[in-house]
Biopython code that builds the backbone (N, CA, C, O; Angstrom):
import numpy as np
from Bio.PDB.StructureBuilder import StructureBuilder

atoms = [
    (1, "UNK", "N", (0.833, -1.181, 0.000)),
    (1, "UNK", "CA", (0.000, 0.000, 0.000)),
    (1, "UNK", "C", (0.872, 1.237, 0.000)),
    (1, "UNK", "O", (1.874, 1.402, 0.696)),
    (2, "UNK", "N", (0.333, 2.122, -0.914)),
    (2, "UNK", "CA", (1.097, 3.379, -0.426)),
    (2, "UNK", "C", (0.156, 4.565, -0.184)),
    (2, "UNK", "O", (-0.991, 4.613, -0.629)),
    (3, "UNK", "N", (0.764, 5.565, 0.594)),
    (3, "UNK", "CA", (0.115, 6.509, 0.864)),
    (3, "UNK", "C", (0.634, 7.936, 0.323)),
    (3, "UNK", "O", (1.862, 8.005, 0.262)),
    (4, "UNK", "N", (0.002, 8.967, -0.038)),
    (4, "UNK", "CA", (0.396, 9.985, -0.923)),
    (4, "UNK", "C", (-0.286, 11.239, 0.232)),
    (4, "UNK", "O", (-1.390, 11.178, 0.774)),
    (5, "UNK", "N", (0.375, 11.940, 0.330)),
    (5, "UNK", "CA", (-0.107, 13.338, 0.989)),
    (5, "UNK", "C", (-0.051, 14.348, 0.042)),
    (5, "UNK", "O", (1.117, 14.734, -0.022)),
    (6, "UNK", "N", (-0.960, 15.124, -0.932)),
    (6, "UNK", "CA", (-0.137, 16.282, -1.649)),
    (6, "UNK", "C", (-1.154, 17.758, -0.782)),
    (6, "UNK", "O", (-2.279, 17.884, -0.301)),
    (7, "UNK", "N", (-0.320, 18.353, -0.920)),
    (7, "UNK", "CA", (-0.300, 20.060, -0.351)),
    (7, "UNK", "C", (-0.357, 21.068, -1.602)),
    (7, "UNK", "O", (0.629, 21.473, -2.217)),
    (8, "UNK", "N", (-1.667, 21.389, -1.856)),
    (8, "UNK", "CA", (-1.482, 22.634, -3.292)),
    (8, "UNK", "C", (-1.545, 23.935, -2.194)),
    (8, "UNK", "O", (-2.155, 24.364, -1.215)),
    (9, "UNK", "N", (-0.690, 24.152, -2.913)),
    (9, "UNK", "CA", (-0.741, 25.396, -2.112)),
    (9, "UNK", "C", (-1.117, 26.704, -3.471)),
    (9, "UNK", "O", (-0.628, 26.599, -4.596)),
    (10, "UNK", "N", (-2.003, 27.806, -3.085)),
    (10, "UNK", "CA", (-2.310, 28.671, -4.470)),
    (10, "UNK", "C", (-1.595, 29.980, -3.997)),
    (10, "UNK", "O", (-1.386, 30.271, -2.820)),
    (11, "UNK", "N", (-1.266, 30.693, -5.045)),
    (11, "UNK", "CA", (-1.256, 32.372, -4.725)),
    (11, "UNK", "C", (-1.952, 33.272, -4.783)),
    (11, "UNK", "O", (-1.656, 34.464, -4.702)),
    (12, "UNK", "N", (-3.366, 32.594, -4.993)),
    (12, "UNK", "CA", (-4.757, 33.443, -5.083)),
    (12, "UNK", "C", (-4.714, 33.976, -3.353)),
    (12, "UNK", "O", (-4.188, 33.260, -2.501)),
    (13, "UNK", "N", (-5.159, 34.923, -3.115)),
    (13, "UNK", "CA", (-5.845, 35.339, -1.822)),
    (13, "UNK", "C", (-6.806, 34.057, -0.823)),
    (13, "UNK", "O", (-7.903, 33.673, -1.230)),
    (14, "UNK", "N", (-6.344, 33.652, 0.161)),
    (14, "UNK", "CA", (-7.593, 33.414, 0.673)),
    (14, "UNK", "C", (-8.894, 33.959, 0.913)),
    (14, "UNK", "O", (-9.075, 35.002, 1.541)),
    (15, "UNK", "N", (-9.660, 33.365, 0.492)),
    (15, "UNK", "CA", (-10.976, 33.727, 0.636)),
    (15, "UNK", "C", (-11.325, 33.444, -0.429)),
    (15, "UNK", "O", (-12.325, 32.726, -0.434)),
    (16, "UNK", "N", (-10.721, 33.831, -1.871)),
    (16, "UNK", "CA", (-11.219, 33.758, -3.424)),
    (16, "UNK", "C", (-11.853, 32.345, -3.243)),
    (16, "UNK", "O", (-11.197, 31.311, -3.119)),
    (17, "UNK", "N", (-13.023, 32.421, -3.243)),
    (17, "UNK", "CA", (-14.077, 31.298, -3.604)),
    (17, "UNK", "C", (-14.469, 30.734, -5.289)),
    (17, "UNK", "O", (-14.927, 29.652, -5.657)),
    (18, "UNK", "N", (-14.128, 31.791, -5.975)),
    (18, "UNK", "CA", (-14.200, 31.611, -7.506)),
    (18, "UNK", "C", (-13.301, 30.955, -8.549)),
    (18, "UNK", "O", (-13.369, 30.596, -9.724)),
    (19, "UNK", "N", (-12.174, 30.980, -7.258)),
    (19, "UNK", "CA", (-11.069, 30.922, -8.523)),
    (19, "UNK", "C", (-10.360, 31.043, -9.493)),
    (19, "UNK", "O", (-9.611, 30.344, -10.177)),
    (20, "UNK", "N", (-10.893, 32.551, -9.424)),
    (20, "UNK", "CA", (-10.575, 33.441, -10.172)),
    (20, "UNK", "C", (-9.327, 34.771, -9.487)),
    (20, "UNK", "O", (-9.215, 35.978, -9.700)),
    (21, "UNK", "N", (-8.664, 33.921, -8.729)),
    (21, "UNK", "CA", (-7.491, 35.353, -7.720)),
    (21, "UNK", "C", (-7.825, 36.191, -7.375)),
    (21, "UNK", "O", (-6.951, 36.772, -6.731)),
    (22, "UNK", "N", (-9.354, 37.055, -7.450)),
    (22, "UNK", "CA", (-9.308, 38.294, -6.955)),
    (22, "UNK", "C", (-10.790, 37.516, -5.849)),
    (22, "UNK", "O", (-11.579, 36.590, -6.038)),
    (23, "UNK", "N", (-10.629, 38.198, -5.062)),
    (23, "UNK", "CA", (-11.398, 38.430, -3.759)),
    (23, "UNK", "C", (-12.699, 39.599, -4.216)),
    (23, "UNK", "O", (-12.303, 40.763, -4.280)),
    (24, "UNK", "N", (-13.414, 39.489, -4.365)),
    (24, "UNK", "CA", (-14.670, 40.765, -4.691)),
    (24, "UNK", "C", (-16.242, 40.021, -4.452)),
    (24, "UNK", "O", (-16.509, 38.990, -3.835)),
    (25, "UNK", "N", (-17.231, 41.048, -5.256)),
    (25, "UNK", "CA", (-18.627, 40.724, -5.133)),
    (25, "UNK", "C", (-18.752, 39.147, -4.903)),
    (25, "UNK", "O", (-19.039, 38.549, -3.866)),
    (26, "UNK", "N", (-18.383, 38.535, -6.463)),
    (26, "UNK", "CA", (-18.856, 37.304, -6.654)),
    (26, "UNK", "C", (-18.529, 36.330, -5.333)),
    (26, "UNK", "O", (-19.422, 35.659, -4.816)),
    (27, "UNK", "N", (-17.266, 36.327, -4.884)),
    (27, "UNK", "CA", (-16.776, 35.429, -3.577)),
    (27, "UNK", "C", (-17.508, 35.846, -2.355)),
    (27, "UNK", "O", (-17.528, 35.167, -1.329)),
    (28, "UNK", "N", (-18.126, 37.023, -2.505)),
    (28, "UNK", "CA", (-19.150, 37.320, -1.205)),
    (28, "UNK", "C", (-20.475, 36.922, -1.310)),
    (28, "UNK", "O", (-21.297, 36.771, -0.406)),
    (29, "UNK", "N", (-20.623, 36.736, -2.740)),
    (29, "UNK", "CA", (-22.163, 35.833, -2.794)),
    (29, "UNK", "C", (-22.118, 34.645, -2.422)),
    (29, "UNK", "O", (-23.017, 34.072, -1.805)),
    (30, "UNK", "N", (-20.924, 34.104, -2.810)),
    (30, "UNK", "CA", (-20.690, 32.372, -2.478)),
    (30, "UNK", "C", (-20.814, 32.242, -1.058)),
    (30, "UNK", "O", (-21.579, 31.470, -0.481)),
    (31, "UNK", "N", (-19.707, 33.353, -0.332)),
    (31, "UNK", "CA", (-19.810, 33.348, 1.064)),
    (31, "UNK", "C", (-21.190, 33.560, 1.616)),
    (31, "UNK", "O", (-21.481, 32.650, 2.393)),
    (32, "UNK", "N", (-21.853, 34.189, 1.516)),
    (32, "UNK", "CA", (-23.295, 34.283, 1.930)),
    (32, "UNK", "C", (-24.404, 33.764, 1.629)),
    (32, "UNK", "O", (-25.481, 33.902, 2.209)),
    (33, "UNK", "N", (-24.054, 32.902, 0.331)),
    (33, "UNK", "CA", (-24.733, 31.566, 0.714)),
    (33, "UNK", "C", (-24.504, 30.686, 1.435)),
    (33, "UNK", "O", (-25.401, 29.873, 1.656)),
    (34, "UNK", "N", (-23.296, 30.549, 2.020)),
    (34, "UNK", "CA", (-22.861, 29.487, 2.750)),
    (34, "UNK", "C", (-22.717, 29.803, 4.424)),
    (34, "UNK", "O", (-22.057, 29.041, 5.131)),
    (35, "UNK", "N", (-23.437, 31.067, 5.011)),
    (35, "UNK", "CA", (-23.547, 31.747, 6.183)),
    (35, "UNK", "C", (-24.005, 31.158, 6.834)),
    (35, "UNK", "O", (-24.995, 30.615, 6.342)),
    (36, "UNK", "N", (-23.738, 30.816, 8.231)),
    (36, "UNK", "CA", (-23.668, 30.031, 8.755)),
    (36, "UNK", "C", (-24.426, 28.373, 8.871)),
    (36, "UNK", "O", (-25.127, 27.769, 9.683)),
    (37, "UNK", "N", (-23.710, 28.072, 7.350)),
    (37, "UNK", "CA", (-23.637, 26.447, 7.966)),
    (37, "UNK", "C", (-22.811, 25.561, 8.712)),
    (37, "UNK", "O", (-21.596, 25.759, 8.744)),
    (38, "UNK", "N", (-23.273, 24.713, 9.247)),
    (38, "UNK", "CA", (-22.087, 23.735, 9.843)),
    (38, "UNK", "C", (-22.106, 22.419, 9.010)),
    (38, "UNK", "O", (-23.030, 21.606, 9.046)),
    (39, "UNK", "N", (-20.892, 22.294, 8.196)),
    (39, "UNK", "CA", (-21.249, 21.005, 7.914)),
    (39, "UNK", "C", (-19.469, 21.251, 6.969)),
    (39, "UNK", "O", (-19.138, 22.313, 6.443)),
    (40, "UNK", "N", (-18.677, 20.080, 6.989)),
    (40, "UNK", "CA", (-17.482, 20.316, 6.752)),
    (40, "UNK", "C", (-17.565, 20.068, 4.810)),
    (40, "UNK", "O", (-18.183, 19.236, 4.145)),
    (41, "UNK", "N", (-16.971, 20.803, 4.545)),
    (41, "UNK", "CA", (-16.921, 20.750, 3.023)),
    (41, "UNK", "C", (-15.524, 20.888, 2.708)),
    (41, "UNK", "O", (-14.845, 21.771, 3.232)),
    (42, "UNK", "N", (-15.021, 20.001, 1.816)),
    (42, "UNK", "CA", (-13.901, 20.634, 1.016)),
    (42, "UNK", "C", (-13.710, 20.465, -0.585)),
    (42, "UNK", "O", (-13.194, 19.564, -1.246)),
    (43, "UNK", "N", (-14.293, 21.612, -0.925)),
    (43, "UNK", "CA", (-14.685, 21.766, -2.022)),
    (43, "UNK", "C", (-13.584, 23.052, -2.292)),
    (43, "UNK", "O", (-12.921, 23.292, -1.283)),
    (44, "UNK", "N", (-13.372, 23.635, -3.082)),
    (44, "UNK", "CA", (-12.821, 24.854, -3.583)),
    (44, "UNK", "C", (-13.242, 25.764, -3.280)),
    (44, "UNK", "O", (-12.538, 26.774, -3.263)),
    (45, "UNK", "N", (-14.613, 25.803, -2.897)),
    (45, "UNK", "CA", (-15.730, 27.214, -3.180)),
    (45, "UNK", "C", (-15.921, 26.977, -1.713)),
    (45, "UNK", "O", (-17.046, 27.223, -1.279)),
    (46, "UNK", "N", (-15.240, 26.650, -1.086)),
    (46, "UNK", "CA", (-15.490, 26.258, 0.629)),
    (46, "UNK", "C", (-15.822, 28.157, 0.846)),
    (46, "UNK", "O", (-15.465, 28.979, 0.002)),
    (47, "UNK", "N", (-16.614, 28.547, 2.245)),
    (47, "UNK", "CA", (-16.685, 29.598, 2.966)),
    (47, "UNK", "C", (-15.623, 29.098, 4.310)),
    (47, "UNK", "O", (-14.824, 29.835, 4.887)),
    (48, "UNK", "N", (-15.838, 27.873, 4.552)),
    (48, "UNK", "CA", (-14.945, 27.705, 5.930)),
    (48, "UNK", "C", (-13.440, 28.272, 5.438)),
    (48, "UNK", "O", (-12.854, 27.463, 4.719)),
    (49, "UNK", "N", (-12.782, 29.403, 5.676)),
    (49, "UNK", "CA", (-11.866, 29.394, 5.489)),
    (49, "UNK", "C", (-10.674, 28.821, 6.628)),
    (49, "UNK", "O", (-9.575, 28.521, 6.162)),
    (50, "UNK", "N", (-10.893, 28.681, 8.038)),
    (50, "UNK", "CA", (-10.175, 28.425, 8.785)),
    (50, "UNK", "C", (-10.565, 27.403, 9.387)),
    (50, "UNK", "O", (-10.601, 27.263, 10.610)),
    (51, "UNK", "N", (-11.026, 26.263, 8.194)),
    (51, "UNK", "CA", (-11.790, 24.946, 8.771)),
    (51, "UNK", "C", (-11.809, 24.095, 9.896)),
    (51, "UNK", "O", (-11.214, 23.067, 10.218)),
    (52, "UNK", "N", (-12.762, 24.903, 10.456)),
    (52, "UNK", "CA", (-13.258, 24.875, 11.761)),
    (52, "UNK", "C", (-14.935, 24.565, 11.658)),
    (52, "UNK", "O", (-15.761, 25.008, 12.455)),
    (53, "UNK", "N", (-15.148, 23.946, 10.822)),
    (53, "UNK", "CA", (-16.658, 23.264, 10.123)),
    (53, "UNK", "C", (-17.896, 24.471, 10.499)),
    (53, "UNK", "O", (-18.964, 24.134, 11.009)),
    (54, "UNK", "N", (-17.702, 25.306, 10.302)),
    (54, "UNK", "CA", (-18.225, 26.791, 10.638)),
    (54, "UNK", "C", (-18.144, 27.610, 9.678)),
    (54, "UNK", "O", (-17.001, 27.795, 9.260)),
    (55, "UNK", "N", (-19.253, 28.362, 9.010)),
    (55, "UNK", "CA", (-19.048, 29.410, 8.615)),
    (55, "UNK", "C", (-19.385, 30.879, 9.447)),
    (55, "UNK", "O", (-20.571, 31.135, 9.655)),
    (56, "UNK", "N", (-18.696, 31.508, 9.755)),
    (56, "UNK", "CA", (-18.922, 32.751, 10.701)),
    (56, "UNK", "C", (-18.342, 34.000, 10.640)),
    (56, "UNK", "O", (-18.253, 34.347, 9.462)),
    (57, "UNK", "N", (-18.010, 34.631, 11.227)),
    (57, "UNK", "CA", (-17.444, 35.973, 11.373)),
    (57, "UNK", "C", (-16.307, 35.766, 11.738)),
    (57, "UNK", "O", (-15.859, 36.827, 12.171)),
    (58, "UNK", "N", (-15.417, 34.794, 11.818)),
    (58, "UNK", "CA", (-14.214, 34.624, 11.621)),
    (58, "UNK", "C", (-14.120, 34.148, 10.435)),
    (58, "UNK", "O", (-13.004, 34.403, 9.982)),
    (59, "UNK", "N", (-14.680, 33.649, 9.809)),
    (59, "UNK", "CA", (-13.801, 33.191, 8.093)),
    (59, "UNK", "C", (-14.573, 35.069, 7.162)),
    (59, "UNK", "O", (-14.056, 35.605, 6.181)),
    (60, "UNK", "N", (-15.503, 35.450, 7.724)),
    (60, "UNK", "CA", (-15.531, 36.812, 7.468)),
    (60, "UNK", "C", (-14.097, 37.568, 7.231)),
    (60, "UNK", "O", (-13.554, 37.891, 6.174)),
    (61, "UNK", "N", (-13.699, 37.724, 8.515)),
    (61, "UNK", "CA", (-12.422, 38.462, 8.686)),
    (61, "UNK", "C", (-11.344, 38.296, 7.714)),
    (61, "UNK", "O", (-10.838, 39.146, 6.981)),
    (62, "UNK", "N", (-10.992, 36.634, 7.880)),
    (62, "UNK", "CA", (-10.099, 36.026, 6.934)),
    (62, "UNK", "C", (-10.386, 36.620, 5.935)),
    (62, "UNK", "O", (-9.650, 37.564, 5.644)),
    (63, "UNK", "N", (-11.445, 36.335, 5.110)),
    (63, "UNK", "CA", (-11.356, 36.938, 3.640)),
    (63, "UNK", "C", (-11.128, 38.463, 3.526)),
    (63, "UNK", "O", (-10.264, 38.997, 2.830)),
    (64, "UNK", "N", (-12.311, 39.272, 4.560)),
    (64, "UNK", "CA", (-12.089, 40.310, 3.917)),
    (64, "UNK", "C", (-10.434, 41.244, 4.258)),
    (64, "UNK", "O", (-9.987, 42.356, 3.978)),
    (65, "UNK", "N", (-10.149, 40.525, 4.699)),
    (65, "UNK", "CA", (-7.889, 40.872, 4.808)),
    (65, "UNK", "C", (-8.045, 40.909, 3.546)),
    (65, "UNK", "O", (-7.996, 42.095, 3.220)),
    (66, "UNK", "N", (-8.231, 40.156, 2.513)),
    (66, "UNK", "CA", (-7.661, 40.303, 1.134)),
    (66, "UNK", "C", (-9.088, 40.895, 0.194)),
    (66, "UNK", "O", (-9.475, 40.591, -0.934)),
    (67, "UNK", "N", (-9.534, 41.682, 1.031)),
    (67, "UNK", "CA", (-10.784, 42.130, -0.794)),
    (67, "UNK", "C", (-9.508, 43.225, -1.614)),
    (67, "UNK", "O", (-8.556, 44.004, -1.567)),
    (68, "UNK", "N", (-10.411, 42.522, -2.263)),
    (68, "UNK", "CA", (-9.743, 43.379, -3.901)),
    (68, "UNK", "C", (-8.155, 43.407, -3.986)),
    (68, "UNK", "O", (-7.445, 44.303, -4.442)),
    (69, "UNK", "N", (-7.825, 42.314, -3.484)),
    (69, "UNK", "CA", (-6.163, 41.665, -3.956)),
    (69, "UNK", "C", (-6.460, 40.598, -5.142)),
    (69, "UNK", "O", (-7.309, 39.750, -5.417)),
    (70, "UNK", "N", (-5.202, 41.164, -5.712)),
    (70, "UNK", "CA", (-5.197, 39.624, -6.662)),
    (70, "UNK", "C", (-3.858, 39.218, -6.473)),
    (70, "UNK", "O", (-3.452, 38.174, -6.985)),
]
sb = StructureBuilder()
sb.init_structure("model")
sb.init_model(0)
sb.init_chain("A")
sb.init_seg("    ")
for serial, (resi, resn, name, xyz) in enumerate(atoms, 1):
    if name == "N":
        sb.init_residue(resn, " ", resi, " ")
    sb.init_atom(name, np.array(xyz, "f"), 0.0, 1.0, " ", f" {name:<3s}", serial, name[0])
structure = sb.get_structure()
């Protein structure tokens, strides 16, 4: 058996939910659809940014550090 760990790491901003590098409107719609659920996702378009199976006013913060960075 083998086991594989890989780590992507991006240079987009955290928070960019789109995947598109910049942090703006569209990643705040995603985020606010996803206001406070609990339920662990790891998807790309995650809101948990500091996966802690929460969406809240701390992954708030997180993102908005980077609005309108690319």
């Amino acid at each position: 058996m083998t086991v594989c760990h890989i780590v992507l790491e991006s240079d987009c901003p955290l928070g960019d939910l789109t995947g598109d590098c910049r942090l703006d409107g569209a990643d705040l719609k995603i985020f606010c659809n996803q206001w406070r659920v609990s339920e662990s996702c790891a998807r790309f378009d995650c809101a948990d940014l500091n996966r802690d199976d929460k969406i809240n006013l701390t992954d708030f913060y997180l993102g908005a550090k980077n609005w309108n960075r690319e």
